[in-house]
C-alpha positions as CSV (number, residue, x, y, z in Angstrom):
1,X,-58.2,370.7,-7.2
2,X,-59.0,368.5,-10.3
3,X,-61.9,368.2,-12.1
4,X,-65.0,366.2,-10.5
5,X,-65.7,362.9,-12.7
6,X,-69.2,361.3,-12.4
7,X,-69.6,357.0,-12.0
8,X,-73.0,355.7,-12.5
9,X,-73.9,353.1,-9.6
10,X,-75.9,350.1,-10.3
11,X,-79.3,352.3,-10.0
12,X,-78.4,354.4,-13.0
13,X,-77.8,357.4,-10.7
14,X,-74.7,359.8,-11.4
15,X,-72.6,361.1,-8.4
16,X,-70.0,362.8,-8.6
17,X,-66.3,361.1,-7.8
18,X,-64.2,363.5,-5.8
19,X,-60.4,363.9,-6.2
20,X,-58.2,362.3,-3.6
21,X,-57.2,365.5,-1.5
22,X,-61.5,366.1,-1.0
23,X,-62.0,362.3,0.1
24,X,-58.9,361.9,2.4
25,X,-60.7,365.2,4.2
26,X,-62.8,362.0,6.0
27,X,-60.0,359.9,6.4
28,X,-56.9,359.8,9.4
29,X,-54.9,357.5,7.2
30,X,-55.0,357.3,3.4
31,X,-53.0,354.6,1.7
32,X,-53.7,353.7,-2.0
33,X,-51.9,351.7,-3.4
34,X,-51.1,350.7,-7.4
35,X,-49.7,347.3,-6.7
36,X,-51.4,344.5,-8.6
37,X,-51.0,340.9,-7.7
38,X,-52.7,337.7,-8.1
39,X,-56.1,336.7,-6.9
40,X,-54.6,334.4,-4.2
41,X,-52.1,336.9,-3.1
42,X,-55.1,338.0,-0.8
43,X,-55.3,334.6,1.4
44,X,-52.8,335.5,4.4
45,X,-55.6,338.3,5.2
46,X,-57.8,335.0,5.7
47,X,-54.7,333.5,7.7
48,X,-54.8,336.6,10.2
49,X,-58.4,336.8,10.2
50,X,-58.9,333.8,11.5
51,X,-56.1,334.2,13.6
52,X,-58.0,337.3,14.8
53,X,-61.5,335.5,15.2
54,X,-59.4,332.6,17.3
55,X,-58.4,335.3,19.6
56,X,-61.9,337.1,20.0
57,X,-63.3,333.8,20.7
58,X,-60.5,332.5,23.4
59,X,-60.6,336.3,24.6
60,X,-64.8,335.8,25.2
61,X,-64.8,339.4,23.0
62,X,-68.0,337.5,21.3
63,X,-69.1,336.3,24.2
64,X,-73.2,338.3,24.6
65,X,-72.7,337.9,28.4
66,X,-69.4,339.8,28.7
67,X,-71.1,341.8,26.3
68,X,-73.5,342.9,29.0
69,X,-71.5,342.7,31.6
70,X,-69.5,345.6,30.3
71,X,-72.4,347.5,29.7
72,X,-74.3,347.1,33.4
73,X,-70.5,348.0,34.6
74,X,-70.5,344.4,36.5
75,X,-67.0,343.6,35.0
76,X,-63.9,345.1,34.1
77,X,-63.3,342.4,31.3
78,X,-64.0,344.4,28.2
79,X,-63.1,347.5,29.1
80,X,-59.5,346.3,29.9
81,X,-59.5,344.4,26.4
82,X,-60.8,347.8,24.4
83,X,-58.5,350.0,26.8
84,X,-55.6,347.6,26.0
85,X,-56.3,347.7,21.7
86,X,-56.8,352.0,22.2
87,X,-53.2,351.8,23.8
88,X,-51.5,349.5,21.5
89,X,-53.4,351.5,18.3
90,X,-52.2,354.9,19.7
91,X,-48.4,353.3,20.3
92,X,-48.4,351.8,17.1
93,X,-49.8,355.1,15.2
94,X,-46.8,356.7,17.4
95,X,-43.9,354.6,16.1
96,X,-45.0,355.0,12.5
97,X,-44.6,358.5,12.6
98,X,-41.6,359.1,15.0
99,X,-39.5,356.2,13.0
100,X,-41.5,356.8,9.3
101,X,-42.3,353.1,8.9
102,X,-43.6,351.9,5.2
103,X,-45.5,349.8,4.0
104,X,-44.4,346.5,3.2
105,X,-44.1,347.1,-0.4
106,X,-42.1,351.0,0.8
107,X,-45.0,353.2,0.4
108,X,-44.9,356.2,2.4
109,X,-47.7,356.2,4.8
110,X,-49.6,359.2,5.6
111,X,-51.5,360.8,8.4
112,X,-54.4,363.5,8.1
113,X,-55.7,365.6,10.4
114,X,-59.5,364.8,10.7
115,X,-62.0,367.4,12.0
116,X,-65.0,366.5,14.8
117,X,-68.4,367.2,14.3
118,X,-71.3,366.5,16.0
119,X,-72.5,363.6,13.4
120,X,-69.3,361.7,15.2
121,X,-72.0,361.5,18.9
122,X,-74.6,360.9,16.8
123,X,-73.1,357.5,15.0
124,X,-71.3,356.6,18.2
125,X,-74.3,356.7,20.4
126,X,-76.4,354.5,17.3
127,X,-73.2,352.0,17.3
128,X,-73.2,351.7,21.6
129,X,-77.1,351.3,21.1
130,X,-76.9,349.0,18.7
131,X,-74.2,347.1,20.1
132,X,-76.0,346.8,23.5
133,X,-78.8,345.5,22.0
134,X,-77.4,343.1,20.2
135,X,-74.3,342.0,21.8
136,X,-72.2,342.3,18.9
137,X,-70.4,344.8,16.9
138,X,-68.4,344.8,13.7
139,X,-65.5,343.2,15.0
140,X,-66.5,339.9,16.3
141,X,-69.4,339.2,13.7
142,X,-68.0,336.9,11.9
143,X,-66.3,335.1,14.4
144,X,-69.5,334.8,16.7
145,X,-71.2,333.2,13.3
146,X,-68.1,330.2,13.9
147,X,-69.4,329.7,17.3
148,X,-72.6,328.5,16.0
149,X,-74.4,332.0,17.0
150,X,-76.0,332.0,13.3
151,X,-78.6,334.7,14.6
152,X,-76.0,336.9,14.2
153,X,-76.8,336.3,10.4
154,X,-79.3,338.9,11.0
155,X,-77.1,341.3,12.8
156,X,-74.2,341.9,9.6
157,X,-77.3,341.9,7.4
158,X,-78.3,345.1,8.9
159,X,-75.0,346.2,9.4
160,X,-74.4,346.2,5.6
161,X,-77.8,347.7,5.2
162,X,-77.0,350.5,7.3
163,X,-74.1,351.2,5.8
164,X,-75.3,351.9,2.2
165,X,-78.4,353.8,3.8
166,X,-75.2,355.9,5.0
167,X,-73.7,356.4,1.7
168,X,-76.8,356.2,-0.2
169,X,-77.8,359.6,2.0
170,X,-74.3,360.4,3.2
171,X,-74.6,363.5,1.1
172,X,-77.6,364.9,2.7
173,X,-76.5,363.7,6.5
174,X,-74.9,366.9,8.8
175,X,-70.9,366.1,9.0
């Protein structure tokens, strides 16, 4: 293992940087890549994003009444659409391997092995609270915010909160 560097965050605090091999322990799929390219090169990520938000939207994925449908178990609506994106992820993950598929640019891509703990029921029961609550999770945020839903301002907000009160004590946390 290679030595541990130290960064200094914004606050002036020094933590320590871990190697690659330590930080793809929390990973499944690790894929860094050296490529540079130009600033715009990133726009077709906004091309399938939106694509993806057109689809949540026509799919009523953003939708806080199917939302709550799904979790009263009054419809089958959401839990066909989740069921349907755990199938195609695992199929997908499945051909990659068997048939060794690259990136676009030829990069090998790699799987790791990731270990469960009990942290993993912890921040799954917080998300399913939180996302009953509010009717959104990560996914559809942004696209609810294009359906005029701008209360959902407050919801990424304290999304982004959360998640540096996660790293910021991330450390100290039980994995």
């Amino acid at each position: 293992m290679s030595d541990i560097n130290h960064i200094t965050t914004p606050f002036q605090t020094t933590i320590p940087e871990t190697d690659f091999e330590v930080r793809s322990l929390d990973t499944m799929c690790v894929n860094e890549s050296h490529l540079q390219h130009p600033w715009y090169y990133n726009f077709k990520y906004t091309i399938v994003g939106l694509i993806f938000g057109i689809a949540f939207v026509k799919g009523e994925i953003v939708s806080w009444f199917r939302i709550q449908e799904m979790f009263r178990l009054q419809s089958f609506h959401m839990y066909g659409v989740i069921g349907a994106g755990v199938v195609l992820g695992a199929v997908s993950v499945w051909l990659i391997k068997r048939l060794k598929i690259k990136t676009i640019y030829g990069e090998t891509i790699e799987f790791h092995p990731k270990k469960f703990n009990k942290g993993q029921i912890y921040g799954g029961l917080l998300f399913g609270f939180g996302w009953a609550m509010t009717g959104a999770c990560p996914g559809p945020l942004f696209a609810q915010i294009g359906t005029g839903v701008s209360v959902v301002a407050v919801v990424i907000l304290s999304a982004i909160a959360g998640t540096w009160v996660y790293g910021y004590f991330r450390e100290k946390l039980p994995h």
